[in-house]
NUSEFI-798069 format. One line per 10 residues: number of its first residue (from 1); their letters; for each residue x, y, z of C-alpha. Coordinates in steps of 0.05 Angstrom, whole numbers, plus 5000, padded with zeros to 4 digits. Layout:
NUM	A	X:Y:Z  ...
# end
This chain:
1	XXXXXXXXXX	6374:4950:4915  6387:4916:4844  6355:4848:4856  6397:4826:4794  6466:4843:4827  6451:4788:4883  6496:4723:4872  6432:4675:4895  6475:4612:4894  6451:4586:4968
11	XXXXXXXXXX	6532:4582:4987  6531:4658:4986  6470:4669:5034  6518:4707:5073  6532:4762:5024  6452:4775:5018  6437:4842:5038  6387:4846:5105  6327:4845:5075  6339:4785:5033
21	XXXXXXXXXX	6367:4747:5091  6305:4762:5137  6251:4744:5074  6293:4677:5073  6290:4663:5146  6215:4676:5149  6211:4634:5099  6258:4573:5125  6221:4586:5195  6142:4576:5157
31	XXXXXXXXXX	6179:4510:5126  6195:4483:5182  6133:4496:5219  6095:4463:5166  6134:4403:5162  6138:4400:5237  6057:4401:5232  6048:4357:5173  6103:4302:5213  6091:4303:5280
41	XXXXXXXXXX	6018:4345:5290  5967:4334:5235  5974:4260:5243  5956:4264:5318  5905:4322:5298  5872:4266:5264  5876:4211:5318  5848:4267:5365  5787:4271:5316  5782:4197:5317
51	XXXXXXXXXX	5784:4183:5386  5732:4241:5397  5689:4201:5346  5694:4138:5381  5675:4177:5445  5613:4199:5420  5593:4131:5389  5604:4100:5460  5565:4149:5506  5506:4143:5457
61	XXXXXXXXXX	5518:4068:5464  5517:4080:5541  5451:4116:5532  5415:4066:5499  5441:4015:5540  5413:4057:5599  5350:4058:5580  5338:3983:5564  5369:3977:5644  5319:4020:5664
71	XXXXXXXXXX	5266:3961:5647  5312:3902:5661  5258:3869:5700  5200:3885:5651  5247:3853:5595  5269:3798:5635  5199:3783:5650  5189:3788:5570  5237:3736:5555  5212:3693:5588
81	XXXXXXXXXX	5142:3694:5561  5182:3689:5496  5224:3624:5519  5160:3595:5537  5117:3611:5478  5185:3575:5441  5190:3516:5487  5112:3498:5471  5122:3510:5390  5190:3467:5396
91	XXXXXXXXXX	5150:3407:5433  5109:3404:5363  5172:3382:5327  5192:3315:5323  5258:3291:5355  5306:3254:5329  5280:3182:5350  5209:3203:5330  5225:3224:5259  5226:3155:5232
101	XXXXXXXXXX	5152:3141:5254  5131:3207:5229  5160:3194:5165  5117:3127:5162  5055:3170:5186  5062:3217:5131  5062:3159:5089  5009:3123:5114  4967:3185:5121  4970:3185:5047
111	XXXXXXXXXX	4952:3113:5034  4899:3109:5080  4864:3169:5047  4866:3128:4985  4927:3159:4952  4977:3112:4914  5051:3145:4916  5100:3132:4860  5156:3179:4894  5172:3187:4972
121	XXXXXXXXXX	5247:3222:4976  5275:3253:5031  5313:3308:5011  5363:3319:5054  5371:3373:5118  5374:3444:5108  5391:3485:5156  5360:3554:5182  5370:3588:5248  5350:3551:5308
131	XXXXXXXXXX	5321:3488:5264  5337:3447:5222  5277:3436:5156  5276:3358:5130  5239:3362:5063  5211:3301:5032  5199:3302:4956  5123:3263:4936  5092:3244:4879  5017:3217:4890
141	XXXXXXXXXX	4954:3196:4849  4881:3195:4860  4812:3231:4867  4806:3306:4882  4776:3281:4951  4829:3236:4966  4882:3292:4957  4839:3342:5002  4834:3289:5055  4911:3272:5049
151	XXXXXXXXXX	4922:3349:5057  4874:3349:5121  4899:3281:5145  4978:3326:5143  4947:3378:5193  4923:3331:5240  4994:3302:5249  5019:3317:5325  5082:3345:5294  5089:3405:5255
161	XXXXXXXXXX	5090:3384:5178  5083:3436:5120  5064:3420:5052  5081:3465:4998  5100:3476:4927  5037:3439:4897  5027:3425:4831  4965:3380:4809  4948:3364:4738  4896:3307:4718
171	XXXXXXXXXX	4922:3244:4687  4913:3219:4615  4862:3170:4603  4840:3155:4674  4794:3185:4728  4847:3214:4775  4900:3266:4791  4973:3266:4802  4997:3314:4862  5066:3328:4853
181	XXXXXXXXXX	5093:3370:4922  5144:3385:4983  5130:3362:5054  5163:3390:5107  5178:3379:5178  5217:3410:5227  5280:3389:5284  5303:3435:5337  5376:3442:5340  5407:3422:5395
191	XXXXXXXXXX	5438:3461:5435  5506:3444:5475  5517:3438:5546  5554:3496:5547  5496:3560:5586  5507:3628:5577  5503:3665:5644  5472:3725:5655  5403:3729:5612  5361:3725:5672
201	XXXXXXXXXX	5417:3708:5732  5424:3789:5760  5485:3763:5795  5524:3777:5735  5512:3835:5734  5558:3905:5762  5514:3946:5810  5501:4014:5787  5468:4039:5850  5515:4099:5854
211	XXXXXXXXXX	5493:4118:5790  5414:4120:5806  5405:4044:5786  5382:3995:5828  5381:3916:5798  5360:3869:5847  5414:3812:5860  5469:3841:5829  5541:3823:5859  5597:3855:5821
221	XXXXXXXXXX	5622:3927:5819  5654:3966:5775  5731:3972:5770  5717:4033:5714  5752:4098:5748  5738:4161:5710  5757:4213:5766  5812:4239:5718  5756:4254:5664  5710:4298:5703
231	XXXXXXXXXX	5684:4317:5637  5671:4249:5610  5634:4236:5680  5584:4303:5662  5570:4272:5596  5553:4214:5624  5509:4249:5683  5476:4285:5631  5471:4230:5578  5429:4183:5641
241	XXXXXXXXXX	5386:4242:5663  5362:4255:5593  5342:4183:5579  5284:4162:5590  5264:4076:5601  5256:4041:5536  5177:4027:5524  5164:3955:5542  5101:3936:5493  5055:3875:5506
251	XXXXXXXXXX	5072:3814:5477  5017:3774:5447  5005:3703:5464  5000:3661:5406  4929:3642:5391  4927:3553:5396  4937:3523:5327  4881:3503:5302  4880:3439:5259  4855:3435:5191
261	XXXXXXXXXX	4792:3392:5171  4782:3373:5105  4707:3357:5098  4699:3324:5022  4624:3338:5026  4594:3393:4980  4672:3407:4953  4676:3422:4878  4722:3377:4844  4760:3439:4792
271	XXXXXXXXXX	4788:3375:4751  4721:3347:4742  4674:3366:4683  4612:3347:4722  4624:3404:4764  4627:3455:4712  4556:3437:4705  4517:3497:4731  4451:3473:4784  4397:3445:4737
281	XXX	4438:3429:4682  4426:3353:4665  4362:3347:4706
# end
């Protein structure tokens, strides 16, 4: 066969001898499969392998979330060593009526530890998380004592007040210091009227007793039916036997704040020349 005496114009297929006519329907028939499989399967080849992706992600999920159940009463009992430990650090902060006074016992904390203040500015609310910080900008002048007691005098404060960002330097041509520095106290924020159920209330919760759980109180059921996926149900079998309860560690109770006291006897003054003087010197 003289491939060269073959009129290949595609209008003339039928004049092809046999050979050429079955290489050209192989080929048209591989064609079509592949653009069948690039069309219609590959694209759901690929959902396929999605789905079975998010599959996996959400048994795992179900696994963790199996072994946290399996100490919901040790966590429960947790959180609310935790809510407590919070409700005793949130009395320290000042509420809304009381911040006014606390501002004027900030300031009179300083005067009365013989401070004079040239700047007292609020700087405005910033907020983080659950709280709210309200800085107040101060500028103050005296004796190394009378800053230390100030300092002391801020710890003593029944509210929670913070002092940082400190910068003293001693003043030209007189006997004293200036403190420059940030005070800080805290609000809580408040929180709306608006409760979100189930964190300790069990009757929110969907019984899992068929499943080898048992949570005291609990009310709903589940309206999940998997008996079409027997083998989703095995995975999860499995996925619950092999888990074991999440390790509930010991939470540690907050030692009591202890408050600061500034004693001004025996403390070197650093700005003071005298006390550069090393024992003897001058005697």
């Amino acid at each position: 066969m003289d491939l060269s005496e073959i009129n290949w114009d595609i209008n003339e297929a039928g004049d092809w001898p046999v050979p050429i006519k079955i290489i050209a329907g192989v080929l048209v028939f591989f064609l079509i499969i592949g653009g069948g499989y690039y069309q219609f399967i590959g694209d759901k080849l690929n959902e396929l392998n999605r789905e079975e992706t998010e599959l996996t992600t959400a048994v795992n999920s179900y696994g963790t979330e199996w072994r946290m159940a399996l100490n919901l009463e040790l966590h429960q009992q947790q959180y609310k060593e935790i809510e407590a430990s919070l409700a005793e650090m949130m009395r320290l902060m000042p509420t809304q009526a009381e911040m006014a006074s606390l501002l004027v016992d900030i300031s009179q904390t300083g005067i009365s530890s013989g401070l004079e203040f040239t700047l007292f500015k609020p700087a405005g609310k910033i907020t983080r998380d659950d709280v709210v910080a309200l800085p107040i900008n101060i500028k103050v002048r005296g004796r190394y004592k009378e800053l230390g007691l100030f300092v002391g005098g801020l710890a003593a404060l029944p509210r929670i007040v913070t002092i940082k960002d400190i910068q003293i330097s001693p003043l030209k041509g007189a006997n004293s210091l200036k403190m420059e520095a940030t005070v800080t106290t805290y609000q809580e924020i408040e929180a709306g009227e608006e409760q979100k159920p189930g964190l300790m209330d069990n009757s929110y919760l969907v019984c899992l007793k068929e499943d080898g759980l048992i949570i005291d109180g609990c009310t709903k059921t589940s309206n999940v039916n998997l008996s079409e996926f027997p083998e989703l149900i095995d995975r999860l079998s499995k996925k619950r036997e092999d888990s074991s309860p999440v390790r509930v560690g010991e939470i540690k109770r907050m030692d009591p704040l202890e408050v600061f006291i500034f004693n001004p006897d025996e403390i070197r003054d650093p700005f003071s020349s005298k006390s550069a003087d090393k024992p003897g010197e001058g005697a």
